[in-house]
C-alpha positions in Angstrom: 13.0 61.1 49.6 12.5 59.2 46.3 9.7 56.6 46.2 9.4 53.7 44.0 6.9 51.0 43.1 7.0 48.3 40.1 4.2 46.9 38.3 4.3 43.8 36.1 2.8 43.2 32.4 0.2 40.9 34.1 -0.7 44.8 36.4 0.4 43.5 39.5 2.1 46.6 41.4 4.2 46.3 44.5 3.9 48.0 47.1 6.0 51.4 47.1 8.9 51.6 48.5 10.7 55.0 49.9 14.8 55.6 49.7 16.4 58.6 51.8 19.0 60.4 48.6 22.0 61.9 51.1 23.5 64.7 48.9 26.9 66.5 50.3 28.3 68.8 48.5 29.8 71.0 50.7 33.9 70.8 52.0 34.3 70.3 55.7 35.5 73.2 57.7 39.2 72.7 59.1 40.7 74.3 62.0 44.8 74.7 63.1 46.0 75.7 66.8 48.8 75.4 68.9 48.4 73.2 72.1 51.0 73.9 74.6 53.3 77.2 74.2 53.3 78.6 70.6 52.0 81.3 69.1 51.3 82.9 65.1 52.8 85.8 63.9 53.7 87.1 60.3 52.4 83.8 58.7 54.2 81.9 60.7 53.8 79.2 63.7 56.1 79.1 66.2 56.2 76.2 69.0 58.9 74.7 71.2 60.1 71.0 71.9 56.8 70.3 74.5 53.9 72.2 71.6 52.5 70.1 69.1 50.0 71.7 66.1 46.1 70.3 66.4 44.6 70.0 63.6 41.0 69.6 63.4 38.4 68.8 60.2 34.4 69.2 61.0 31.8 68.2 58.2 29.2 71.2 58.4 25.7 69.6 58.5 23.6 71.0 55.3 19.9 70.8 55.7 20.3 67.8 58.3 22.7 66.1 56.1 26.8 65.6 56.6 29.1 63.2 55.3 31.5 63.2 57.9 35.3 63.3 58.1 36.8 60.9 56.4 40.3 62.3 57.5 43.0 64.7 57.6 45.4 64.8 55.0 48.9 67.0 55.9 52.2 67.4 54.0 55.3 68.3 56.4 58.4 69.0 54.9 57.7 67.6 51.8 55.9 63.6 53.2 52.2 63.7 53.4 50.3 61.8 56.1 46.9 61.0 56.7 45.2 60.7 60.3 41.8 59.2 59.6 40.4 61.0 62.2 38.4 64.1 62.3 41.6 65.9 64.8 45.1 65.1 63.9 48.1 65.8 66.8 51.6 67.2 64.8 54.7 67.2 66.9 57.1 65.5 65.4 59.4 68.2 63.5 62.5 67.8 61.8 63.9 71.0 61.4 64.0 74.4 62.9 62.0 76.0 59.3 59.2 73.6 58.6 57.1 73.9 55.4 53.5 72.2 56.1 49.9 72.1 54.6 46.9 70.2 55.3 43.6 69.5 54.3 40.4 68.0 55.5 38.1 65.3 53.6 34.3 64.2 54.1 33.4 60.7 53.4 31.8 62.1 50.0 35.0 62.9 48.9 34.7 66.9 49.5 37.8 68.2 50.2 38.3 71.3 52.4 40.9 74.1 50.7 44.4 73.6 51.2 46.3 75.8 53.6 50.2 75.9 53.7 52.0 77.5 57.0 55.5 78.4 58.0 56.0 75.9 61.5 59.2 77.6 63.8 60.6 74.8 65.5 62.7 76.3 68.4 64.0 74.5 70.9 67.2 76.3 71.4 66.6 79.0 74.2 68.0 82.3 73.6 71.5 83.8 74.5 72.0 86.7 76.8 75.6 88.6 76.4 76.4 90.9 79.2 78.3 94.3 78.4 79.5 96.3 81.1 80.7 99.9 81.2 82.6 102.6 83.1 85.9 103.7 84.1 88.2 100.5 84.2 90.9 100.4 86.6 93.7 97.8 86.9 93.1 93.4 87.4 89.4 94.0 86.2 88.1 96.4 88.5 86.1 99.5 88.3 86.8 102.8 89.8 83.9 104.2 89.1 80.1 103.6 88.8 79.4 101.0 86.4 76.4 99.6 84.7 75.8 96.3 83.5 73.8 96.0 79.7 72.1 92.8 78.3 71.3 91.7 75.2 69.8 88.9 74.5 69.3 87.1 71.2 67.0 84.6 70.0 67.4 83.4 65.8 63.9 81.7 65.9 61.0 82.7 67.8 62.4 85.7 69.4 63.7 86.7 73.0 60.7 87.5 75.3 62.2 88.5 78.4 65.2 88.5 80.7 65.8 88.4 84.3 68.5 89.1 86.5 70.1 88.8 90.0 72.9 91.2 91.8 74.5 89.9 94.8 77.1 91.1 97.1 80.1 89.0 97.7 80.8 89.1 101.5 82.8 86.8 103.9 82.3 84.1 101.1 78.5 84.8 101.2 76.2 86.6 98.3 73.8 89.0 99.9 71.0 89.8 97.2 70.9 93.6 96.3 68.3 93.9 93.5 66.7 91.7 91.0 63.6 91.7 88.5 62.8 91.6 85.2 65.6 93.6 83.1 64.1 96.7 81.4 67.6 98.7 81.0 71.2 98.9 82.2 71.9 97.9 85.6 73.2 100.3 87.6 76.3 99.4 90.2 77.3 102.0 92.3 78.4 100.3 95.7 82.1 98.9 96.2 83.1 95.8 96.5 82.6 92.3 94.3 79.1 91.5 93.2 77.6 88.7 91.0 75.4 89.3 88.4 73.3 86.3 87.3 71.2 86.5 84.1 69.2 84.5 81.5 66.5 84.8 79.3 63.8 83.1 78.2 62.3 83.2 74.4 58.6 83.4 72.8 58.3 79.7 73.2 59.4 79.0 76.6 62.5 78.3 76.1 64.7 79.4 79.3 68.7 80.0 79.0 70.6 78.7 81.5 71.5 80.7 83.9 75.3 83.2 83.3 77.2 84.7 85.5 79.8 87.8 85.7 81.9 89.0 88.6 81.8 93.0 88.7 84.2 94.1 91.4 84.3 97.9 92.4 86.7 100.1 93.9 85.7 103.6 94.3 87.9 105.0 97.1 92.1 105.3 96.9 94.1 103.2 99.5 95.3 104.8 103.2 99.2 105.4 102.9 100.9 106.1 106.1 104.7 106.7 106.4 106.8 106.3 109.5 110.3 106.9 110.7 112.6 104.8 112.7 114.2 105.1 115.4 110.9 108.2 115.3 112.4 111.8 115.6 112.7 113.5 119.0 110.6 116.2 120.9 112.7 118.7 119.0 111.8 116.6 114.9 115.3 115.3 114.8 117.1 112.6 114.8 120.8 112.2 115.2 121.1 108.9 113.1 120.4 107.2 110.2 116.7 107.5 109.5 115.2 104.3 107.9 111.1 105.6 106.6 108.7 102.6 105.6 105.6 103.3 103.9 102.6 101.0 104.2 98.9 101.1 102.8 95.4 99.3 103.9 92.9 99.2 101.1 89.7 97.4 102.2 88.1 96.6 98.8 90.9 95.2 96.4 93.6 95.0 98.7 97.3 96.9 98.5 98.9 95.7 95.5 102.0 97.4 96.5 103.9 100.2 98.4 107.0 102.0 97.8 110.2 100.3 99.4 111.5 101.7 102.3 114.2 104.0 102.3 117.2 104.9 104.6 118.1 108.6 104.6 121.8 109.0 105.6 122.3 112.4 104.3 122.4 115.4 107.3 120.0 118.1 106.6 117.1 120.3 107.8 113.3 118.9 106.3 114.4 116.1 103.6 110.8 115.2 102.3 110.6 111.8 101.9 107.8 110.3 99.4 106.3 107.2 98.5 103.2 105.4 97.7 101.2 102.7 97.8 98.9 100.8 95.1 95.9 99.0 95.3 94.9 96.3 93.1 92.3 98.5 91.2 94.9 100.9 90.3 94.1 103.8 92.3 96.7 105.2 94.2 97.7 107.4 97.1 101.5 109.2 97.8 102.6 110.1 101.4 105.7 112.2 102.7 107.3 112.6 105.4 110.2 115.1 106.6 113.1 113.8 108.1 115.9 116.2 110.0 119.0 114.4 110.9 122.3 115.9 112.9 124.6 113.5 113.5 127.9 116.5 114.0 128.3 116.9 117.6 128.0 120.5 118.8 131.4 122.3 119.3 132.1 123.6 123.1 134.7 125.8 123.6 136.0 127.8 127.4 137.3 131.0 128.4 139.1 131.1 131.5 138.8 134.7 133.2 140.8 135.7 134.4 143.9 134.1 132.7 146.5 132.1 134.0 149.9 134.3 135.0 153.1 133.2 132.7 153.8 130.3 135.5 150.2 129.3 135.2 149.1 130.3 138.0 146.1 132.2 139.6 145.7 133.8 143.3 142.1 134.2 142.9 139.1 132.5 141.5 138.6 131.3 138.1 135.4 131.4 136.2 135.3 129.1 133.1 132.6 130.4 130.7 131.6 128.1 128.3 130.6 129.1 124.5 128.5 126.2 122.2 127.2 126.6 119.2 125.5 123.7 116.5 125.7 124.5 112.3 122.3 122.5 112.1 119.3 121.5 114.6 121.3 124.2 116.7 121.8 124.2 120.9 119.4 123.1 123.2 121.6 123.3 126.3 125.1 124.8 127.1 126.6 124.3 130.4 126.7 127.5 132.6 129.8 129.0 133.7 132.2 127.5 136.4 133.6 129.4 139.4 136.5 127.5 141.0 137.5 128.9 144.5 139.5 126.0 146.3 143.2 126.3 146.0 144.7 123.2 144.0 147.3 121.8 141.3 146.2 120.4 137.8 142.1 121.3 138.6 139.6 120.6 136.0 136.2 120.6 135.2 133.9 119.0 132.9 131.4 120.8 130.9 128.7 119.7 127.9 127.0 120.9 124.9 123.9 119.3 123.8 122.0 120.2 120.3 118.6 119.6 119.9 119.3 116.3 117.5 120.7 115.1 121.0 123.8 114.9 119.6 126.5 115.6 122.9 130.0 117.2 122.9 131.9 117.1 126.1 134.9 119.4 127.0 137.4 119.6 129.9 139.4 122.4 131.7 142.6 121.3 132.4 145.1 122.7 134.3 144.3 125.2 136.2 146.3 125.9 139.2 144.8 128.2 142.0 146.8 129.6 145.3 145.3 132.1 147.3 148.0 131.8 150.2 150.7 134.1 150.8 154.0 132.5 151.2 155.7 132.5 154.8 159.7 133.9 155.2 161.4 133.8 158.9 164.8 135.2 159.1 167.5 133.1 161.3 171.1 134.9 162.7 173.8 133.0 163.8 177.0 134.1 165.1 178.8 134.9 168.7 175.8 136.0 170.9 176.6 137.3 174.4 173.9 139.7 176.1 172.0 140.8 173.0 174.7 141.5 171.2 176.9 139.3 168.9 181.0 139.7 169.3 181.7 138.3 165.7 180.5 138.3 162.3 176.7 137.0 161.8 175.3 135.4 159.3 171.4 136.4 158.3 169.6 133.5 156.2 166.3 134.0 155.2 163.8 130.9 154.7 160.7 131.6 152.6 157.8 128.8 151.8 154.8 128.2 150.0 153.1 124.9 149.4 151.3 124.9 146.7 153.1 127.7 143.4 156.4 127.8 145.2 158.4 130.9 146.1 159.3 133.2 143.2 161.4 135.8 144.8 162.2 136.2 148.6 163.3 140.4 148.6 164.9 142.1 151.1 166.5 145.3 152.8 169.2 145.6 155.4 169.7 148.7 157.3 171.7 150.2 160.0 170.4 152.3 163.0 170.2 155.3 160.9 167.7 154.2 158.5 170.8 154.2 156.1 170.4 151.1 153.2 173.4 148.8 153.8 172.0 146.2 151.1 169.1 145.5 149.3 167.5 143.2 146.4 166.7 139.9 145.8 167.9 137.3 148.6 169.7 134.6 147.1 172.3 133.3 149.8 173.6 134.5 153.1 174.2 138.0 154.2 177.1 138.6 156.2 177.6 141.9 158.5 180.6 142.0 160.2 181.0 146.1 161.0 179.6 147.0 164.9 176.3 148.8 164.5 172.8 147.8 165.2 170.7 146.4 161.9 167.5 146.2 160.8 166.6 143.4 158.4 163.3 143.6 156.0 162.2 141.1 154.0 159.1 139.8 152.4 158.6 137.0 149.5 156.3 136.4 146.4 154.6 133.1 145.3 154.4 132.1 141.8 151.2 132.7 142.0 151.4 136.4 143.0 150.8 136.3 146.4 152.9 138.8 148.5 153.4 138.2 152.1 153.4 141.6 154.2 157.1 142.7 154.8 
């Protein structure tokens, strides 16, 4: 407090008067935060596109005495500004590396120390890159385990955190199978096509939109079958042409392709047949399938017991016993033996050999001529006959027949009273006796077929 009083030559004195003396000598106290997201680290600020720096300048008040802020005085990027205020709002940045400085000022003139900061303006959110490993197969599918890897990046303020989302693709639907906050590889171990969804977000908030990548796994080889047709019989053969088709289901990635069918032609016992089938992840599976095929008829062949006699002709039964025999699938059924009994011309009889490829040869017995029945002979005389007894010369014919082989030889004997042979041998035309005596006349006759009528 300073007081004061004048006094004149004449020793008049006025009254004293006081004056308060304000003396500031002290620099006002400035303060620097981040208001929204930010944050300081290694000398330097980092904020995004919604932060601004608050800067603030406080006179402190020295034995009940402060100036008071005259302003705030800032230099960004090189242009200074001055806020006449004791809290100055900075959000307006030109560049991603800011240089900036500021400084406060009482109304006395005290200025507070300079301070110069490093201001990271990022508003560029980070950038996730997703790396996936394991055993590749074909058209971008897995068969095997995989795991999915994510790095994320962020040149500024640095990537904070990433997140991620698997889904299962099914009947055009995603079912969600895991998600969270990524702390390592992700691990994929079902089959099938999933979606995995990532982003990231940086120090400053910044959030990348969200990415995408379509893993598709295939884990288990497609189902082959193989079939034949026309299909082999009871016995495994066939006795054509043998076309086989091979076909595959995969229920992940789908058959890709299959071996073309094929049409074996070639006879033989067992042909392995192969092909295989593909799936659109690569994997594959082989099938095989054995084909027989007979397509020689069996050969059939007779004996005919008991054989035929040089005119072809039999007097008893005849049994026809049949042989068959098959080079390849072999006989599955010969037809059994034949006895004809019934007298005939020109019979036959049928007989068949079957193999088991159901290939069929047929064979028939011709000819075969049977006759059981004994030929019939009646002797006729003619001449003068008076009382029994014949005055002249007679004639003695002989008639044989036999229906079915014909006669072969009619024989005879002609003898008198006394037993004595008068003629014998084979009849061929008329006898004539014409000495007296009494006769006897024998004769009997053969068929072709070897039947002998009794004499």
């Amino acid at each position: 407090m300073l007081f004061r009083s004048s006094r004149d030559n004449a020793g008049n004195i006025e009254i004293a008067k006081s004056t308060e003396i304000y003396v500031d000598g002290t620099a006002p106290n400035t303060g620097y935060r981040v208001e929204g997201i930010g944050y300081s680290e290694g000398g330097k600020t980092y904020v995004n596109a919604g932060s601004s720096i608050v800067l603030t300048a406080t006179d402190p008040v020295i034995n009940n005495v402060a100036s008071g802020i005259e302003g705030i005085y800032y230099n960004l990027n090189g242009s200074t500004s001055v806020i006449k205020s004791s809290i100055a709002f900075v959000s307006e940045f030109s560049r991603a590396n800011n240089t900036f400085s500021f400084y406060g000022e009482d109304n006395v003139g005290n200025r507070s120390a300079e301070k110069d900061y490093t201001i990271i303006y990022d508003t560029m959110p980070p950038i996730t890159v997703a790396e996936t490993s394991g055993e590749k197969g074909a058209n971008d599918w897995y068969v095997s385990t995989m795991t999915v890897t994510l790095i994320s990046t962020d040149t500024l303020s640095g990537a904070e955190t990433a997140a991620y989302r698997v889904e299962y693709k099914e009947d055009g639907a995603e079912v969600l199978i895991s998600s969270g906050i990524y702390g390592g590889p992700i691990a994929i171990s079902g089959e099938g096509i999933f979606a995995v969804n990532y982003w990231a977000e940086d120090k400053v908030g910044n959030i990348e939109q969200e990415k995408s990548i379509s893993v598709k796994i295939d884990l288990s080889k497609p189902e082959i079958t193989a079939i034949s047709t026309p299909t082999a019989n009871a016995k495994g053969w066939n006795n054509t042409s043998v076309n086989v088709i091979f076909s595959g289901t995969d229920s992940v990635s789908g058959i890709a392709y299959c071996s073309s069918s094929f049409t074996v032609e070639t006879e033989g016992l067992n042909q392995s047949i192969s092909g295989y089938c593909i799936d659109y992840a690569g994997r594959s599976s082989t099938a095989a399938l054995s084909v027989s095929i007979d397509t020689t008829l069996p050969e059939i062949t007779y004996a005919r017991l008991p054989a035929a006699n040089k005119y072809g002709w039999n007097n008893g039964d005849v049994k026809l016993k049949f042989a068959c025999s098959d080079a390849l699938s072999g006989i599955k059924r010969c037809s059994e033996s034949i006895l004809l009994s019934e007298e005939g011309i020109n019979i036959s009889a049928s007989a068949k050999a079957e193999d088991k490829a159901g290939n069929i040869a047929s064979i028939t017995a011709k000819d075969i001529n049977i006759d059981k029945t004994k030929p019939i002979s009646a002797a006729s005389i003619s001449g003068i006959l008076r009382n029994g007894w014949y005055s002249s010369t007679i004639n003695l014919v002989v008639d044989s027949t036999d229906s079915l082989s014909g006669i072969k030889e009619t024989i005879y004997r002609l003898e008198n009273s006394n037993n004595a042979l008068i003629s014998s041998g084979t009849y061929s035309e008329v006898l004539t006796v014409s000495a007296d005596g009494i006769y006897s006349l024998h004769y009997w006759s053969e068929d072709k077929a070897g039947n002998k009528e009794a004499e």
